[in-house]
N, C-alpha and C positions, 0 to 999 in steps of 0.2 A: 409385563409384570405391572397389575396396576397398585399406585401408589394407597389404595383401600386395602391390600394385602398387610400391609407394614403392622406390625406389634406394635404398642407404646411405649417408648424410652424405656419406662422403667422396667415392665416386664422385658423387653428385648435384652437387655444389660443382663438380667439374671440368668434367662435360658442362654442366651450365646456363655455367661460364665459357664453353667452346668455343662455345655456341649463341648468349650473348647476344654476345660478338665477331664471330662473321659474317650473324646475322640480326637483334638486336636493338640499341637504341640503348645505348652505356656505362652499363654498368649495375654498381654494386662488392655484390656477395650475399659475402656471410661465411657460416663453416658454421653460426654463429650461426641467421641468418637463414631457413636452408633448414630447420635442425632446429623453428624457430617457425612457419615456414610453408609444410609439406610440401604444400599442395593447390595451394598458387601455383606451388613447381618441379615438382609435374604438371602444369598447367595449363600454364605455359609448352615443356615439352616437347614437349607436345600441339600448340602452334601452329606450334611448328617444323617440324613432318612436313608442313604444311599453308604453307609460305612458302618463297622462295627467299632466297639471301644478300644482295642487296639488302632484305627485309622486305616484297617483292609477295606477293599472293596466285601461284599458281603460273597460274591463269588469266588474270589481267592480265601475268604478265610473259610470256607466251608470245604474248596480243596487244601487248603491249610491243614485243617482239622482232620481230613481222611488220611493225608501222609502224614501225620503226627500217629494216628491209630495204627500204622502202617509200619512206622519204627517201635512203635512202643510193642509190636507184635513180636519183631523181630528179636529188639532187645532183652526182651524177656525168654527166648528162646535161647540165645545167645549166654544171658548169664547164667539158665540155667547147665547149659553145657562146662558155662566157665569153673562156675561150682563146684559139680560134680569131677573136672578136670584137678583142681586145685585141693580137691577132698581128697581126692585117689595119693593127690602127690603128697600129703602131707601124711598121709599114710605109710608110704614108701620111706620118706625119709623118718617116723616114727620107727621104723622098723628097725633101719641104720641106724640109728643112734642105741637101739638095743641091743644091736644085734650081737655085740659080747657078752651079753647076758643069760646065763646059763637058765635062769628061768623058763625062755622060752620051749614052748614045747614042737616035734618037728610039725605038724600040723601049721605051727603059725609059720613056721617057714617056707611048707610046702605054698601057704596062703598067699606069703608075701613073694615069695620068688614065681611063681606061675601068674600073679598079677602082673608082674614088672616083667615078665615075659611077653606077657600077651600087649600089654599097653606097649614097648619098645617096635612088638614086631608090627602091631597097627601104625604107630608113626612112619616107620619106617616104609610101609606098604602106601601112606599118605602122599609120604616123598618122592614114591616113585611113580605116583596111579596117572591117568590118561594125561593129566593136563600138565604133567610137568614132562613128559617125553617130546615134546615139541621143544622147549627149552633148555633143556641139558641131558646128557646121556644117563643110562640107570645108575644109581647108586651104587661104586663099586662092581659093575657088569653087573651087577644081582637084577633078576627080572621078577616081578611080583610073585611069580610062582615058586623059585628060589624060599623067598621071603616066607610065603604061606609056609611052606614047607615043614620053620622053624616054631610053626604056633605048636602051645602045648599039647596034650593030648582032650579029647573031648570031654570026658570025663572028668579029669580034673577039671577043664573052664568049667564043667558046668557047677561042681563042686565052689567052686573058685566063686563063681557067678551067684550064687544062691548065699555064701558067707557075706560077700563083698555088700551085699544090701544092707546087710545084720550092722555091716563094719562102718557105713556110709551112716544109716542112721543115727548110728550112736556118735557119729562125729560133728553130725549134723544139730544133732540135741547137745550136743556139749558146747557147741557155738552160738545156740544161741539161747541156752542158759547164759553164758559169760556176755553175749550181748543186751539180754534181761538186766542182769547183777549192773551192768554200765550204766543202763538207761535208766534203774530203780535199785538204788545198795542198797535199799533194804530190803531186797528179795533174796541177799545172798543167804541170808539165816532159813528161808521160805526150805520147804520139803519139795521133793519130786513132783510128786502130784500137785500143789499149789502151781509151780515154777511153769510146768507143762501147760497148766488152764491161762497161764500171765501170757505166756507167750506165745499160747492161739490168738490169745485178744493184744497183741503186741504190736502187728501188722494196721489194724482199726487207730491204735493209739497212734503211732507214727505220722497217717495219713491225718489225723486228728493236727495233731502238732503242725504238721507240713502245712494244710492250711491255715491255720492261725499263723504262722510265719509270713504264707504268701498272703494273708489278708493285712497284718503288722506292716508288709511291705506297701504294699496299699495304700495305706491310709498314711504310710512315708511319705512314697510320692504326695501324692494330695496334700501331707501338710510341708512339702517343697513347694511346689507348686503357690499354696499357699501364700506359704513364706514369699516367696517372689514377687508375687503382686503385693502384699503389706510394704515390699522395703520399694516397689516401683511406688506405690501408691505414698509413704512416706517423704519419700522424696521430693514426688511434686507438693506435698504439704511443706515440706519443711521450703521450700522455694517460693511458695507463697508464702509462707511466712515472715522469710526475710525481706522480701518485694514490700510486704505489708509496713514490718519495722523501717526498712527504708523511705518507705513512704511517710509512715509518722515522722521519722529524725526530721525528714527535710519541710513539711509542713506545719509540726507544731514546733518543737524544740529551737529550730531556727527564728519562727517567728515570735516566741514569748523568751526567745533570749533579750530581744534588748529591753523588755519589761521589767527581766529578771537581772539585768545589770542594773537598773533603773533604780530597784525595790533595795538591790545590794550598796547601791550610794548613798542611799538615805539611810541605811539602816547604821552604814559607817559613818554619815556625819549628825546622826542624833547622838553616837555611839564615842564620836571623838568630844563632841559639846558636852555628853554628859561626863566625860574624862577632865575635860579641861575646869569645869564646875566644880568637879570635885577633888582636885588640885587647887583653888580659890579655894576653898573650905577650907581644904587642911594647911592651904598659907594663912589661913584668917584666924584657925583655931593656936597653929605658935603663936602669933603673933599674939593673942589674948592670954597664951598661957605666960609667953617670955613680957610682956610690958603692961602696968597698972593701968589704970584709967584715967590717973593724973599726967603720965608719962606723956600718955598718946595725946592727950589734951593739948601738952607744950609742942607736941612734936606735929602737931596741926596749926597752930601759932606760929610756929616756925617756916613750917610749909606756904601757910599763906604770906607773911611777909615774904618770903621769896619768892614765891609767884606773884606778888604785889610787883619786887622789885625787875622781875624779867618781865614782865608785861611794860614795867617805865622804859627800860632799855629797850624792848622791840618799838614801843613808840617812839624814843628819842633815835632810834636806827631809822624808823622810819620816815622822819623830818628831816634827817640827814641825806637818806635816797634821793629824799621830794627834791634838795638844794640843791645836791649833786646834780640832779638829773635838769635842773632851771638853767645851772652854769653850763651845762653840755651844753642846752638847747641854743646857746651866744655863739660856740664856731670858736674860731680862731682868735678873734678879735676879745673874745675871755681870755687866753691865754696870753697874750700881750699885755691885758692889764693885768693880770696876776705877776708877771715877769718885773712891770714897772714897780707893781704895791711890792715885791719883797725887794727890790733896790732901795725902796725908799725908806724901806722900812730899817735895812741893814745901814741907812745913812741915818736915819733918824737915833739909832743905836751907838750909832761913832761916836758921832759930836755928842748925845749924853754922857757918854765917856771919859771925853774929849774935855767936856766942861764941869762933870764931877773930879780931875788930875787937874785940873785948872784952879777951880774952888779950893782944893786941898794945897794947893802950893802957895 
């Protein structure tokens, strides 16, 4: 197989579509697929020349098709016996249900009981003919000639035989009038003669309709089928897609997040300054509404001498440290003479004492 055979992607993708839709079972081929495995869409092109749209060989469907002509011979022979079997009985039993009816005239009974003669004594000669004496004994010892025996007289069958058409027909037209009236009500108002030409052409309508059914069903399948590739073919979209979304979250969103944390701090501390601003405003605006201009004037006077006066104390504190911290620097030998200067001092205080009690006495 040389590889100059091969279709191109795109046409191979469509014909392998159109061929596995009417010969082979749903099958969903991407051009993916066809490009990885060019020997498989020859290979399947190749069996298609060799199949019909069913997926027979073209050998079996052709013997298909002869034993389908082969039943449909049969069948039709069959129903028509079934027919005429079910015509006859519904006849029989029309009879019975009249048969208290004095209307009847004897004719119709001669008609109906020498039918139902003749029809009982044929079953019964049925039950007993060659191929059932192999398998069980005759019916009641009666041997088919017995049986004949019982048939009416010839005359009357043939009498019998010659109404029984007349009687068939008209059972036959009556059925399928009422099958007409079913398939179109508003033929039931229709006269004889319309009714009769409907339902020569009744047969054509049917097969009419039957086709459009089996074509409705068709074009089902096909749009299943269809439908099955759109929800495969969805699928893998919707799986790219989120592959795709996953992809952005973790490339952009991640990386312009500490941007956007960034953008979000500055935005709250222009946002807390302009807060705090305008809180100074409206302490500045009482403050102008609650006190004069002479007020605030003293109460600045006042301000400054006491920052005057705590800036004198932090400097006399700080002269104070500087001394403290000179006497630290002495050791032990400070604190010895600190010990002697308040002895002396507390003597020096005596005897002022001492000598002020002295001078007063």
């Amino acid at each position: 197989m040389a590889s100059g055979d091969f279709c191109s992607p795109g046409e191979g993708v469509e014909i392998l579509q159109q061929v596995c839709d009417k010969q082979f079972p749903p099958c969903a081929l991407t051009e993916e697929d066809l490009i990885q495995n060019p020997y498989f869409s020859q290979l399947l092109l190749s069996l298609s020349q060799h199949l019909d749209e069913s997926g027979l060989s073209l050998t079996l469907a052709k013997e298909q098709a002869q034993a389908w002509d082969e039943v449909r011979l049969h069948k039709t022979a069959w129903l028509r016996y079934e027919i005429l079997q079910r015509v006859i009985q519904e006849l029989l039993v029309d009879y019975y249900v009249k048969a208290q009816d004095t209307s009847l005239t004897p004719e119709d009974r001669k008609f109906h009981e020498t039918l139902e003669q003749r029809l009982l004594v044929t079953e019964l000669t049925q039950l007993s003919g060659p191929g059932q004496e192999t398998e069980m004994p005759p019916l009641l010892g009666l041997e088919k000639a017995d049986l004949l025996e019982l048939m009416p007289p010839s005359q009357d069958f043939v009498w019998m035989r010659s109404r029984l058409q007349l009687e068939v027909e008209e059972q036959l037209k009556r059925k399928c009038f009422t099958l007409l009236c079913y398939h179109d009500p508003s033929s039931d108002s229709d006269g004889g003669t319309l009714k009769a030409a409907k339902v020569w052409k009744l047969p054509e309508v049917l097969v009419g309709e039957k086709q459009q059914c089996l074509e409705a069903k068709g074009q089902h399948k096909e749009q299943l089928v269809l439908l099955e590739k759109k929800r495969a073919t969805y699928s893998q979209v919707l799986l790219r897609c989120l592959t795709l979304l996953q992809r952005l979250l973790q490339e952009h969103r991640l990386k312009t997040q500490s941007e956007i944390d960034r953008i979000n701090a500055q935005y709250l501390e222009i946002k807390c300054n302009a807060m705090i601003l305008k809180i100074r405003m409206e302490e500045l605006k009482i403050l102008s509404e609650t006190y004069s201009a002479e007020k605030v004037g003293v109460h600045h006077l006042i301000r400054d001498r006491l920052e005057g006066a705590i800036r004198q104390q932090e400097q006399d504190m700080e002269k104070c440290r500087l001394a403290l911290k000179t006497y630290e620097s002495l050791g032990e030998d400070f604190e010895t003479l600190v010990k002697e200067y308040t002895q002396l001092t507390l003597a020096i205080e005596n005897r002022r004492w001492a000598l002020q009690e002295f001078s007063k006495a």
